[in-house]
N, C-alpha and C positions, 0 to 999 in steps of 0.2 A: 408208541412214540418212535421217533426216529433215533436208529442205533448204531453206530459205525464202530465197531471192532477191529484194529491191527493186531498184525501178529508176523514172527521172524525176522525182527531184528537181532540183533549181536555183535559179536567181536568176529572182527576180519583182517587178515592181512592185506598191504596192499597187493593190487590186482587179483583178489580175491572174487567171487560173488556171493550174491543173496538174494532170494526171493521174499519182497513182504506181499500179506495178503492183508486184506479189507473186509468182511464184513457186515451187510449191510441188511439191517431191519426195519421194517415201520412205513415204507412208500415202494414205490413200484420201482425198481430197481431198473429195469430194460429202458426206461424212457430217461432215467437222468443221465449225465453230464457229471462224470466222475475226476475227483484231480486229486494228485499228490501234491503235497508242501510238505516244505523239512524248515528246521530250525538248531542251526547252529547256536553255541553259548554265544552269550553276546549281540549275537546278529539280528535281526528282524527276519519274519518269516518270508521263504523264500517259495514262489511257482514251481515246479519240479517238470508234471506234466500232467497228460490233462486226455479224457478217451469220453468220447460223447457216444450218444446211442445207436450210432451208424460204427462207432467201432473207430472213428477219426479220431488220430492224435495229434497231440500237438508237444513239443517240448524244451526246457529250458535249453539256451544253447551248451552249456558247459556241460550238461548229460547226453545229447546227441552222437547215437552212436552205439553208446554203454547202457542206457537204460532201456525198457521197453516195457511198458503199460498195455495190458490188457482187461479184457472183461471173462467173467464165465455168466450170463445171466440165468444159467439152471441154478447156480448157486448162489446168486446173489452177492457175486466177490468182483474185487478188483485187486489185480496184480500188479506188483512194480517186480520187476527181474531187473536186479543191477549187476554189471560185471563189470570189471577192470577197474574197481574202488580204488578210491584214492583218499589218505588222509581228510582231505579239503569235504567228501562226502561226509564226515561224522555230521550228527547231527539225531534231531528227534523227527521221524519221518510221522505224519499225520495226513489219512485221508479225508476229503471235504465231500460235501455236495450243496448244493441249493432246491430245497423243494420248499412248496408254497410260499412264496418270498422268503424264505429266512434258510441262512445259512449253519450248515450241523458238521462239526468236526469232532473225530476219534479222538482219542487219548493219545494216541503218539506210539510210536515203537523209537528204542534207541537203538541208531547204529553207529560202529565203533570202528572205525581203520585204522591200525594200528599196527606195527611190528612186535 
């Protein structure tokens, strides 16, 4: 079945970074359409960014800049590298995809900016 594992989130100061990674079992990994989403308390969940199988991205405008989404398809992962965190990024970050019409999200990683 289809398995999406995060991992590296934490506690960071502002203007800190982090790298999370993703995980991904159960479908063929090189042909989908990978995205980040986070979920602050309170908030509805939010686009982040997003790297399809040509390796194109695309991104939320308030991470533009600071974040950067990639792929490794030998490993079947997906990266978010964030730098220059800011409070306003806390949040539980959760990778998605879409395979056979139905859509499969991880667990979440928490991360935490903070002094």
């Amino acid at each position: 079945q289809v398995q999406l594992v995060e991992s590296g989130g934490g506690l960071v100061q502002p203007g800190g970074s982090l790298r999370l990674s993703c995980v991904a079992s159960g479908f063929t990994f090189s042909t989908a359409v990978m995205r980040w989403y986070r979920q602050a308390p309170g908030l509805e969940r939010e686009f982040v960014a997003l790297i399809d199988r040509g390796s194109s991205t695309i991104y939320e405008d308030s991470v533009k800049g600071r974040f950067t989404i990639s792929r490794d398809n030998s490993k079947n992962t997906v990266f978010l590298q964030m730098r220059s965190l800011q409070p306003e990024d806390t949040a539980v970050y959760s990778c998605n995809t879409g395979v056979w019409g139905k859509n499969y999200w991880g667990q979440g990683t928490q991360v935490t900016v903070s002094s």
